[in-house]
Every structure is written in structure tokens, then in C-alpha cells.
N, C-alpha and C positions, 0 to 999 in steps of 0.2 A: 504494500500500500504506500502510496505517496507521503512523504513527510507532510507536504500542506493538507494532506486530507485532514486535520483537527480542525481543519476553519470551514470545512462544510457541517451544514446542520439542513433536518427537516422542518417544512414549518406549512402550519397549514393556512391555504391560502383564506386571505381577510382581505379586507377594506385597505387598508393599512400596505400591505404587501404586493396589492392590485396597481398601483404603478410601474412596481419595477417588472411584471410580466406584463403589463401592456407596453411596456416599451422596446422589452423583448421581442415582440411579435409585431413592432414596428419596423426593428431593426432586422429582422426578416430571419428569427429563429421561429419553428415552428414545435409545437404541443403533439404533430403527429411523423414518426418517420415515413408513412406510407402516403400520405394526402399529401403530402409538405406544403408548399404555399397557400394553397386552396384552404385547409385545412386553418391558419394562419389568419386569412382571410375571414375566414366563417366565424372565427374567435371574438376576433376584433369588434366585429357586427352584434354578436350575441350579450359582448360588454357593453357596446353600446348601446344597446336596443334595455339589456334588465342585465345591470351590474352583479346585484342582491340575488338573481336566479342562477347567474354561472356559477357563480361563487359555491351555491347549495349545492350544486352540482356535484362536487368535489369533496363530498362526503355523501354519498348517496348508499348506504351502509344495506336497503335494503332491496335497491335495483329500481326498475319505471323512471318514469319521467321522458321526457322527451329520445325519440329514438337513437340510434348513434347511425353515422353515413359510414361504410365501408370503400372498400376502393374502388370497388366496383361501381359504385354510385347506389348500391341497396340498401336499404335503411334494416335495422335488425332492432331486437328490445334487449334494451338498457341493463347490465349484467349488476348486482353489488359492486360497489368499487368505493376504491378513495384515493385522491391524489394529493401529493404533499408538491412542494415547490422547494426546489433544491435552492440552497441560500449561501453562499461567501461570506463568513462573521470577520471577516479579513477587510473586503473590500465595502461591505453590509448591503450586498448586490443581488439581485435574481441572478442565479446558473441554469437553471433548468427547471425539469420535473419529472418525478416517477410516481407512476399509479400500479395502484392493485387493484386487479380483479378476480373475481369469482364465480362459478356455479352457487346457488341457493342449494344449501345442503353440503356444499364443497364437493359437489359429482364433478364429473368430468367436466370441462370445456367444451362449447360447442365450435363443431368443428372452425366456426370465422375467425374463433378467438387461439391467436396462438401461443397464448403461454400468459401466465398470471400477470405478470411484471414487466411494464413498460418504462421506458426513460430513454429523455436525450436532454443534452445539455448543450449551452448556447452557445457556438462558436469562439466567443470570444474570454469563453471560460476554463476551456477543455485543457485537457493535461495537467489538469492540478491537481485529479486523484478526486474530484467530484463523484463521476459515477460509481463508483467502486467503492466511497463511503454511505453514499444515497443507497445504493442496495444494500447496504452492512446493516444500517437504521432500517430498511423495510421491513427487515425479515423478523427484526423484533415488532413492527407491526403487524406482520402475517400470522406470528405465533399470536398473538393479542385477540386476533379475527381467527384463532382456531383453525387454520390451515394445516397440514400437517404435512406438505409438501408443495414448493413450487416445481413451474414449468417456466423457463426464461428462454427465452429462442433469439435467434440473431440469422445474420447473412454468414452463407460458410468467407465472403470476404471480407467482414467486417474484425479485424484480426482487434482493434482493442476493446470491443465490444467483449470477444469472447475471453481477454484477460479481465477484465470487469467480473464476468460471472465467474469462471476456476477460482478467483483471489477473493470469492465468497462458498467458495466449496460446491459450486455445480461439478457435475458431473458430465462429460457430454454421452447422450443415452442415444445418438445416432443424428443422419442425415435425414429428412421427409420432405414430402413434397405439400407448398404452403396452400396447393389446392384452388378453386377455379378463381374466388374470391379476389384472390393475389396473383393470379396468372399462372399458376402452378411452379413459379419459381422456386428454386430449393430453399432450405434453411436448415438450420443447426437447433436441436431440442436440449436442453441442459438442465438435469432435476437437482433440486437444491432441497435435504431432506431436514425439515425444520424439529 
């Protein structure tokens, strides 16, 4: 782990904390790796439109609410989730964000959704050892939310993506295909046994 990782913290997103990710997504970091601008876009509009409703968004512990758009452009229903906003106590910055999700019950994932745990961090933050504290912190919120094992998936070429997860004890459990959703492009499954 990076020596700077002590100066990443979770923090859940507020009033308060809703400038430094709106500014982020001005500067053209985006909340989705698969949508990317679009995604970005849509963000922005939904802060704008009911600040107070994103925001609830992001603790939505029991699933519904508004649909979620996939890549494909299909709308699906709204899984348990929570996301936190990855934070620099260094620079007292937005970095990013990682969320959790889940099946109701902790069943399996359906098949659109590829792995519990999502995160990306802001360009202009990266290499500080961000992600790889932000997942350290989740998993104590995973065990919190009674999970008793993640699913973290990445691009077989996303090479620091997949030191991120091993330097939190994934495992990698193989190659899959991400199916029609995502174009059936490959990816890497990685179980992280909480």
C-alpha cells in the first residue's frame, strides 16, 4: 500500500461534500467507468434538477427508487447499495468514489451487475494509493451490510486496477465473458472472502 494512503478517508456524501464532486464531474471525471461522459452528464443534470434526491440516492440500503441506465441504454431496478466518496485529508479534496452493491438476501448478482464493488478515482488524484485504501475501508462496510463475500471484477488490461484488489486479498477466480449488456467483452472476476 502507498505510504500517502493514511490521507485517504471515506465519507458519505452530504450537502457539504456536494461541491467538491460537482466539480469533479465538471472537470470531466466521471461516477461511471462504462457510461463515462454520458454518465457524467446525467449526474450533473440530476444535481441540478433535486440536489437532496441524489444525494438519498447514495444510501439507498434497501434498493427502488429510480431505475439505473446500463450500457446498453436498458434501464434495470435499482439493486441495495451505498456509495461513499473517496476524500484526500491531505489536500481536503474529492478523489473519487466506490459503491457497494447487492442482491436482497445477499443471493447472487444478477447477471448486468458484475461484481459488488465499484470505484474510480479522479484523474488528477490517482497514484496516491486512493483506491486501494477506499477498498480497504469498504470491506469493513461490506462486513457491516453482512456480506460474507465480495465479487470485484476489472479489464484483464487494467493492470493497476487489478493490484488495487490482490493488495486487499482478492483472489483472481478466472476470466468471463461480461455478457451482451457490455458487449461480451472479457473481464477478470476477483473474490475477496470477508
Amino acid at each position: 500500500m502507498s505510504r500517502t494512503a493514511g490521507r485517504t478517508r471515506l465519507v458519505k456524501p452530504s450537502a457539504a461534500t456536494l461541491p467538491g464532486h460537482i466539480e469533479a464531474l465538471r472537470r470531466g471525471w466521471t461516477p461511471d467507468n462504462v457510461r463515462g461522459a454520458v454518465a457524467a452528464t446525467e449526474a450533473l443534470a440530476r444535481i441540478e434538477a433535486d440536489a437532496v434526491g441524489y444525494l438519498a440516492l447514495t444510501e439507498n440500503l434497501q434498493g427502488g427508487g429510480p431505475p439505473v441506465m446500463l450500457a446498453d441504454g436498458s434501464q434495470v431496478e435499482r439493486l441495495p447499495s451505498l456509495t461513499r466518496w473517496i476524500w484526500d485529508t491531505e489536500d481536503d479534496a474529492f478523489a473519487g468514489s466506490i459503491n457497494l452493491r447487492w442482491a436482497q438476501g445477499h443471493g447472487p448478482l444478477p447477471p448486468h451487475v458484475l461484481g459488488h464493488v465499484g470505484y474510480t478515482v479522479t484523474p488528477w488524484q490517482r497514484r496516491r494509493g486512493h483506491a486501494t485504501r477506499a477498498l480497504a475501508l469498504m470491506l469493513d462496510i461490506a462486513r457491516e451490510q453482512g456480506l460474507p463475500v465480495l465479487i470485484v471484477t476489472t479489464d484483464p488490461d487494467n493492470a493497476p486496477s487489478q493490484r488495487v484488489i490482490t493488495a486487499n486479498g482478492g483472489v483472481l477466480e478466472g476470466e468471463f465473458d461480461k455478457g451482451p449488456v457490455y458487449g461480451h467483452k472479457p473481464g477478470l472476476r476477483f473474490r475477496i472472502d470477508l
